[in-house]
C-alpha positions as CSV (number, residue, x, y, z in Angstrom):
1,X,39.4,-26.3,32.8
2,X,37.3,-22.9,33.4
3,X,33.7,-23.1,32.3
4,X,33.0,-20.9,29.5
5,X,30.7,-18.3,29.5
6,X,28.2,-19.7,27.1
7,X,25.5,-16.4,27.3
8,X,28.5,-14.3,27.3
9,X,29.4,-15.8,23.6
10,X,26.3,-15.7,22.0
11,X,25.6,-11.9,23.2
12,X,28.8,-11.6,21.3
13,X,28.0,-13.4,18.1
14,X,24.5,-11.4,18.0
15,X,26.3,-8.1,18.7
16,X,28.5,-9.2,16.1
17,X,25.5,-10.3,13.4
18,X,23.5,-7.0,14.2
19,X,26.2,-5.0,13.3
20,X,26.6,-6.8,10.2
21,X,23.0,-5.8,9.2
22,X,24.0,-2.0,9.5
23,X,25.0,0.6,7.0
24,X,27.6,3.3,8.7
25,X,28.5,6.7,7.6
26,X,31.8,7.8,8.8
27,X,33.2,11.4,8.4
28,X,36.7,12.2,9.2
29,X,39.0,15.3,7.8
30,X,41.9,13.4,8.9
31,X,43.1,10.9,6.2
32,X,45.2,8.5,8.1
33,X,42.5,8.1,11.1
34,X,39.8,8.0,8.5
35,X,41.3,5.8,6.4
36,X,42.1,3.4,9.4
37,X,39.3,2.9,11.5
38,X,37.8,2.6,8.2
39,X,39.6,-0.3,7.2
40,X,39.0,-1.9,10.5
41,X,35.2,-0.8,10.7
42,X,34.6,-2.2,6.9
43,X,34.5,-5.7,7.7
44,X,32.3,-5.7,10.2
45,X,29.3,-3.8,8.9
46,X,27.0,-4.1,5.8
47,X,28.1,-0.6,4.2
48,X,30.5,1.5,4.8
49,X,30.5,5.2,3.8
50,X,33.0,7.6,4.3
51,X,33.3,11.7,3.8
52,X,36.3,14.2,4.2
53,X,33.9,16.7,5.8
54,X,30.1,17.6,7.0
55,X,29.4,19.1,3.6
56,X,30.4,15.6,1.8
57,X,28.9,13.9,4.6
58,X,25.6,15.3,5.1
59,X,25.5,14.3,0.8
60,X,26.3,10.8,1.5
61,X,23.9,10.4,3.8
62,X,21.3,12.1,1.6
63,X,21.6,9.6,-1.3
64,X,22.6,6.6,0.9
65,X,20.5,6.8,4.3
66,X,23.1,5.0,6.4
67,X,21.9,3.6,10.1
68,X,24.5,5.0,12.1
69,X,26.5,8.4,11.4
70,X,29.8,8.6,13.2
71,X,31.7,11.9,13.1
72,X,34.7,13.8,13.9
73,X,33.7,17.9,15.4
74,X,36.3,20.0,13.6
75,X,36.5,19.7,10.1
76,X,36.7,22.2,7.0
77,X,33.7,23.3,5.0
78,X,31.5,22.2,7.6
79,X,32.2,20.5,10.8
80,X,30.3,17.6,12.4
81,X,27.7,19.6,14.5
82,X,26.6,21.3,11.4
83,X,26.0,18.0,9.5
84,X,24.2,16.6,12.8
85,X,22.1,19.2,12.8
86,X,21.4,19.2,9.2
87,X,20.4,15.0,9.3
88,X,18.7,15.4,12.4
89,X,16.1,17.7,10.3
90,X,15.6,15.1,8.1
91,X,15.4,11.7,10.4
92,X,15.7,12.6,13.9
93,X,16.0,8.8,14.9
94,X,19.2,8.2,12.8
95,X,21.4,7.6,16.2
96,X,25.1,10.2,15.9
97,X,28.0,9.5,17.8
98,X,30.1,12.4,17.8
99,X,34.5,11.8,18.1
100,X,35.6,14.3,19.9
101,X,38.5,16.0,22.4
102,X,36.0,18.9,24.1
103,X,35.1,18.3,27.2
104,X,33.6,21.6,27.8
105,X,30.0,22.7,29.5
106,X,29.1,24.4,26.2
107,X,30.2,21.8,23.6
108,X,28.3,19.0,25.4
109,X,25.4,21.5,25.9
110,X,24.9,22.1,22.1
111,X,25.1,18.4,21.0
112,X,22.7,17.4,23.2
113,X,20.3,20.3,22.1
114,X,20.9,18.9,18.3
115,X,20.5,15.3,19.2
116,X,23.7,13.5,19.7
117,X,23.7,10.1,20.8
118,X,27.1,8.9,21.8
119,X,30.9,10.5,22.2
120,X,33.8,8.7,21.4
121,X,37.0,10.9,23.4
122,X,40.0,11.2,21.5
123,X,42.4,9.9,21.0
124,X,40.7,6.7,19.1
125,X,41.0,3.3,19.9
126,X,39.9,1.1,17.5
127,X,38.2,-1.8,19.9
128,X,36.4,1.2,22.0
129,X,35.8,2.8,18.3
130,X,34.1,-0.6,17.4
131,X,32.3,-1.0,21.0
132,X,30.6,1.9,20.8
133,X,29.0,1.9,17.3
134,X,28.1,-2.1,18.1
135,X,26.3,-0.7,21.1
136,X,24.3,1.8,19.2
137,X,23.8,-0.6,16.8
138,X,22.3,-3.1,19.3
139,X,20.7,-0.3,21.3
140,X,18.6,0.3,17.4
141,X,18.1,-2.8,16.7
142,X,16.2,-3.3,19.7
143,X,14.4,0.0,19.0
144,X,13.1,-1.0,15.8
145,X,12.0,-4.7,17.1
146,X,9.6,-2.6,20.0
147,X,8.3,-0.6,17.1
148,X,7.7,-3.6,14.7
149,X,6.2,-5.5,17.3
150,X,4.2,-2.3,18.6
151,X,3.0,-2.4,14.6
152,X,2.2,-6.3,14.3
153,X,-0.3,-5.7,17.5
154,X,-1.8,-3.1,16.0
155,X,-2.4,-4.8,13.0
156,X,-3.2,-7.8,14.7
157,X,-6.0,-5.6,16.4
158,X,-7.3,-4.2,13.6
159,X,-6.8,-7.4,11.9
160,X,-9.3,-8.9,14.6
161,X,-11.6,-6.1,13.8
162,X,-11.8,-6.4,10.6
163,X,-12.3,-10.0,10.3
164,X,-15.3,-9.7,12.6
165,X,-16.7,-7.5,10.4
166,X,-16.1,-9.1,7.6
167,X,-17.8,-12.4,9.3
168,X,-21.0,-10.3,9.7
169,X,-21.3,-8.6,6.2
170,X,-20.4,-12.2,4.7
171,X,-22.6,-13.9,6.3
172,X,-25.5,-11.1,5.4
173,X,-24.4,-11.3,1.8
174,X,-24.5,-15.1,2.1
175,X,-28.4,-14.9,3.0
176,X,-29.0,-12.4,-0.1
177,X,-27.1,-14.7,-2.4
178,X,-29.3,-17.2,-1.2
179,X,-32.2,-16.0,-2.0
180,X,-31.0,-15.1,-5.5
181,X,-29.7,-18.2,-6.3
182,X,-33.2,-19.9,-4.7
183,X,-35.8,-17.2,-6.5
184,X,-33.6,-18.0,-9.9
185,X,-34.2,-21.7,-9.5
186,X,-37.9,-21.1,-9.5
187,X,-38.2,-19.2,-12.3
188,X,-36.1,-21.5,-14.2
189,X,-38.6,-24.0,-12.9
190,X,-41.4,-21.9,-14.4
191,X,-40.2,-20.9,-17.4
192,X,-38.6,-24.3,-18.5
193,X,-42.7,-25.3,-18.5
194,X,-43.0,-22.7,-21.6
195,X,-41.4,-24.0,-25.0
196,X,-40.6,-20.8,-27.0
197,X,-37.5,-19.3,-28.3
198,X,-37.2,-15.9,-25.9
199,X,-38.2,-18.3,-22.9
200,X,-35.1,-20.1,-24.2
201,X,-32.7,-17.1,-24.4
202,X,-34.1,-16.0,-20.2
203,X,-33.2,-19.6,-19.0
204,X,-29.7,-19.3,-20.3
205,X,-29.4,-15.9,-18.9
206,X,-30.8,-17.1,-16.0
207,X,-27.5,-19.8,-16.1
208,X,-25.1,-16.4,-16.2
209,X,-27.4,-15.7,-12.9
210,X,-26.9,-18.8,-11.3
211,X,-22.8,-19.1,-12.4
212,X,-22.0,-15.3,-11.2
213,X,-23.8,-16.3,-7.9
214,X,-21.6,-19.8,-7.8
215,X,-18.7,-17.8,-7.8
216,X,-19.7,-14.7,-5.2
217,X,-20.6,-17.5,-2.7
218,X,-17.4,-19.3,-3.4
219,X,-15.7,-16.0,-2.8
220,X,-17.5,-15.4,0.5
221,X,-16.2,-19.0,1.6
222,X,-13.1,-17.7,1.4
223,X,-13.9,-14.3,3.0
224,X,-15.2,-16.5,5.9
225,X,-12.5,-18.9,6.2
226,X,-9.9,-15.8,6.5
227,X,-12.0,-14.4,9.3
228,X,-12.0,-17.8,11.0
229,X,-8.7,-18.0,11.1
230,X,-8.0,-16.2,14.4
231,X,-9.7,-18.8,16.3
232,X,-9.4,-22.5,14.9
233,X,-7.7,-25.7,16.8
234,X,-5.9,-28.6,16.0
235,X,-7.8,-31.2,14.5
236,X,-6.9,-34.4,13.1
237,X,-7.1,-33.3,8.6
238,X,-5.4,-34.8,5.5
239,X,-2.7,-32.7,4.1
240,X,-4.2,-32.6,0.7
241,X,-7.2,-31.0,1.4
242,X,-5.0,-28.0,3.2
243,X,-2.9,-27.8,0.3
244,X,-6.2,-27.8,-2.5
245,X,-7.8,-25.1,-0.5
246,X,-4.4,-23.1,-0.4
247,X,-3.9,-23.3,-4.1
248,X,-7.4,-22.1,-4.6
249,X,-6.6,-19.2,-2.5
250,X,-3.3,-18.2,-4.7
251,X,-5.1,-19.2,-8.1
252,X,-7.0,-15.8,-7.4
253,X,-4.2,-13.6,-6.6
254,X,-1.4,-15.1,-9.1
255,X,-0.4,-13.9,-12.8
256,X,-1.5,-16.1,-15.8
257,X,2.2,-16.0,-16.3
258,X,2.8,-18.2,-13.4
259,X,2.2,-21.9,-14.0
260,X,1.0,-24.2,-11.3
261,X,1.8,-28.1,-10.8
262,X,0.7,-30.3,-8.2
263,X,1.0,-33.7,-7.0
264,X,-0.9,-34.7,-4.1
265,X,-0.7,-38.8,-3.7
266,X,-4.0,-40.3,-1.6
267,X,-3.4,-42.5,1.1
268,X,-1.4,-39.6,2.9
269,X,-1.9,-40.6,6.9
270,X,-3.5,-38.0,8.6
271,X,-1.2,-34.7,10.4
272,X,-3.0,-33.3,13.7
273,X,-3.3,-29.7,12.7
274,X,-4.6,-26.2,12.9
275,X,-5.9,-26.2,9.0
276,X,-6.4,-22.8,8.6
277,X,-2.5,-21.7,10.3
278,X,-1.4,-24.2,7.9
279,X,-2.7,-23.1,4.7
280,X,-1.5,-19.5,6.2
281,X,1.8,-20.9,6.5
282,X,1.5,-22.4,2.6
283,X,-0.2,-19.4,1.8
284,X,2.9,-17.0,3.1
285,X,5.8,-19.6,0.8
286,X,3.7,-19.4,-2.6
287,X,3.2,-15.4,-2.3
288,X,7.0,-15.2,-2.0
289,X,7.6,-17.4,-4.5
290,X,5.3,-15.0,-6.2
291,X,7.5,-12.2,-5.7
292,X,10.3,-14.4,-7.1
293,X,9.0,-14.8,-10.8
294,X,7.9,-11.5,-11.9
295,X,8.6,-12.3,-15.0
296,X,6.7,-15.7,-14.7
297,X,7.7,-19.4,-13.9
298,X,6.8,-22.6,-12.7
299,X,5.2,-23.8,-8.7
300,X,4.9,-27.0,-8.1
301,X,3.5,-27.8,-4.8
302,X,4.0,-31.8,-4.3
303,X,3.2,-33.6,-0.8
304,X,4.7,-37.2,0.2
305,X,5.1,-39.0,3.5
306,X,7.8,-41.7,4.9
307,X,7.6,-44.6,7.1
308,X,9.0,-42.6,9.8
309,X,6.1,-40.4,10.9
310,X,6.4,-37.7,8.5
311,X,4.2,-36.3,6.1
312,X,6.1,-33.2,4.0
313,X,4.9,-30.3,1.8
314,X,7.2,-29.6,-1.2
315,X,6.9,-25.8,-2.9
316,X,9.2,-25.6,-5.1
317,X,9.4,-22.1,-7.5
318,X,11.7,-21.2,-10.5
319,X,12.6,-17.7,-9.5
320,X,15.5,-15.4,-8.8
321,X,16.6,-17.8,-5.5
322,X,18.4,-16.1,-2.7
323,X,22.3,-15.0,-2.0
324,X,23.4,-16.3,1.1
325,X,23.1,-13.6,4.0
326,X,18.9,-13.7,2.5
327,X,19.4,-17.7,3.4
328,X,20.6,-16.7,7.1
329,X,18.1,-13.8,7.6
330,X,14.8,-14.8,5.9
331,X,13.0,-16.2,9.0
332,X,14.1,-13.2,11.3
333,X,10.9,-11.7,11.5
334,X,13.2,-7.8,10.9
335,X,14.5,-9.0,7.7
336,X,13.8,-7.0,4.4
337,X,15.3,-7.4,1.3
338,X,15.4,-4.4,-1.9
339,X,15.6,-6.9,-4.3
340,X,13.2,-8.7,-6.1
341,X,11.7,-10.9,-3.0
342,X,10.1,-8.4,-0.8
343,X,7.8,-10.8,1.3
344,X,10.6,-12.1,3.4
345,X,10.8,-11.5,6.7
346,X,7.4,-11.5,8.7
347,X,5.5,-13.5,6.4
348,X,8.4,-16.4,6.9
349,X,9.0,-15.5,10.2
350,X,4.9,-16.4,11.0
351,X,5.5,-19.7,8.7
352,X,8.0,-21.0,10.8
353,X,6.4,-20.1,14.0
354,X,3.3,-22.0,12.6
355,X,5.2,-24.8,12.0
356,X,6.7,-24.9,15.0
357,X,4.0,-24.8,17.2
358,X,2.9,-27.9,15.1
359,X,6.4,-30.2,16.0
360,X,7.8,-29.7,12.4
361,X,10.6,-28.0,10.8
362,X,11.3,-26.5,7.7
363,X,14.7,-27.1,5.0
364,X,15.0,-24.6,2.4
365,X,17.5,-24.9,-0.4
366,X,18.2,-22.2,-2.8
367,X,20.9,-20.6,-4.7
368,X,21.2,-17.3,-7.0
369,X,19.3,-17.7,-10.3
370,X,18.5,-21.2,-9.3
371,X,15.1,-21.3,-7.5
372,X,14.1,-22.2,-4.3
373,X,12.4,-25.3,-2.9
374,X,10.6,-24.8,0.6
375,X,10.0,-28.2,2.3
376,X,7.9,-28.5,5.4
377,X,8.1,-31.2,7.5
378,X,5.4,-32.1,9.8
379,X,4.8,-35.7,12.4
380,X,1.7,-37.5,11.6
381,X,-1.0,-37.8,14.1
382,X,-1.2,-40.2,17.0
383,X,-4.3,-41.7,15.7
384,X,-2.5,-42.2,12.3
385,X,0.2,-43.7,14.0
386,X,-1.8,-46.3,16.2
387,X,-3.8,-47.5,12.9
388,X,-0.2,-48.1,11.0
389,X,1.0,-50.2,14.3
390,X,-2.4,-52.4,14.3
């Protein structure tokens, strides 16, 4: 029995996913070529678009912004070199692949001035039809990864930046706060010597002082933990305290419309873990969840462990929930939705990398107008462990 090419078929089966993420635009004057490849091309991508000629094609991809544009060259109204031309201006990326039976100097010479990507010779066949638009596809996929990843360092540099400076104007605020909330106290420890009726009316101002102060320094905690968060290790934490922290975080971003339930057991054994990645990870399921219930809803965040090593984090949201082909895509790191969950994607993406790099795993279960429940999975520390086999 041969071996099978294992690479072989999974270059396949991503080829074949990739061009399922892709919108085409197709335009053909010939109805029983259009109208076949069509049929054979429909299946296999996200959207299909067709057009009868470059004038209905160059509208179609004005109101629909397909990823690919595939066209025949000589065509009524306007022919395909026209309508390149003419989408070119608008998004010069958008890759064209031109079907054509020229295979003059002059011809070739003018597509490649306007920006053609790929030629398909006539006459047609489907399977090289198909290869050729799954190469391009590939070929932008890849394009766009470089480009978000080129983005995400960026970011990540500035992020960098920006979290040292916020470190240092934190930590100056910090000192001024302190002194406010110290030269408060004394006067209050003055004043509360005098017994009058103004006295009384400046020490309960001076309590408005002292609470606005509680809650900047509380505020700069949080500042300070985000800028810490580049450069934290694993350390041996209860789960609980992650989660607390995490839900403070979202209690100052969320809608009053949102309602938030915990249920955070003691006697959880102890996970070795980065604390701050983890409440990132958190941090990244409850803002989608977020997303989820714009008109409002119910998080409960639960945490629970078994007699097998495992210690879990429950989120659990009563949004919109997610269609299949979100399911599939919502940890690839390229993944957008236009719907009503638009933190998919990265933010997940980083979730499950987190979680990874801390030996756990993450079950999601979902369905259309049913919610979603996020559960993450983590192994409980060595230490925690040895004290349960003593």
């Amino acid at each position: 029995m041969p071996d099978r090419d294992i690479g072989g078929e999974m270059e396949i089966n991503e080829s074949e996913d990739i061009l399922k993420g892709v919108a085409v635009l197709f335009v053909e004057d010939d109805a029983d070529i259009r109208e076949h490849l069509a049929a054979f091309l429909k299946r296999r991508v996200k959207d299909l678009y067709t057009a009868v000629n470059g004038k209905e094609g160059f509208e179609q991809f004005a109101g629909h912004k397909p990823d690919i544009v595939v066209t025949d060259i000589n065509m009524p109204v306007m022919n395909g070199l026209e309508m390149a031309e003419r989408i070119k201006r608008i998004d010069e990326q958008v890759p064209v692949i031109v079907i054509t039976a020229y295979n003059d100097q002059n011809f070739f010479m003018e597509s490649i001035e306007i920006g053609v990507d790929r030629y398909i010779l006539k006459p047609v066949i489907a399977e090289d039809f198909l290869r050729v638009i799954t190469d391009v596809a590939v070929s932008l996929r890849r394009k766009r990864e470089v480009e978000l990843l080129r983005k995400a360092l960026d970011d990540s540099m500035r992020l960098q930046s920006v979290a040292q400076l916020i470190k240092g104007l934190s930590h100056n605020f910090n000192n001024i706060l302190v002194g406010i909330v110290g030269y408060a106290g004394l006067i209050r420890m003055k004043l509360s010597q005098i017994e009058n009726k103004e006295i009384s009316e400046i020490l309960n101002y001076l309590d408005t002082v002292e609470k606005s102060a509680g809650r900047a320094s509380e505020l700069i905690r949080h500042l300070m933990t985000f800028s810490d968060r580049i450069e934290c290790e694993k350390n041996d934490i209860h789960i609980n305290d992650v989660v607390r922290h995490a839900i403070e975080m979202i209690g100052l971003s969320f809608p009053k419309n949102i309602r938030i339930e915990t249920s955070l057991p003691d006697g959880l054994p102890y996970i070795n873990a980065d604390g701050n990645k983890l409440e990132q990870a958190i941090l990244n399921v409850c803002l989608n969840a977020k997303e989820a219930m714009p008109e409002g809803g119910e998080l409960k965040i639960e945490t629970f462990s078994n007699t097998e090593g495992i210690t879990a984090i429950k989120i659990a949201d009563t949004g919109c929930g997610m269609d299949e082909e979100t399911k599939r895509m919502m940890f690839d790191p390229f993944f957008t939705t236009k719907g009503l969950v638009s933190h998919l994607g990265l933010g997940l993406s980083i979730t499950m990398s987190i979680i990874r790099q801390h030996n756990g795993f993450i079950r999601v279960d979902s369905a259309e107008g049913k919610g979603t429940v996020f559960t993450i999975y983590l192994p409980v520390s060595r230490a925690a462990t040895a004290e349960f086999i003593v």
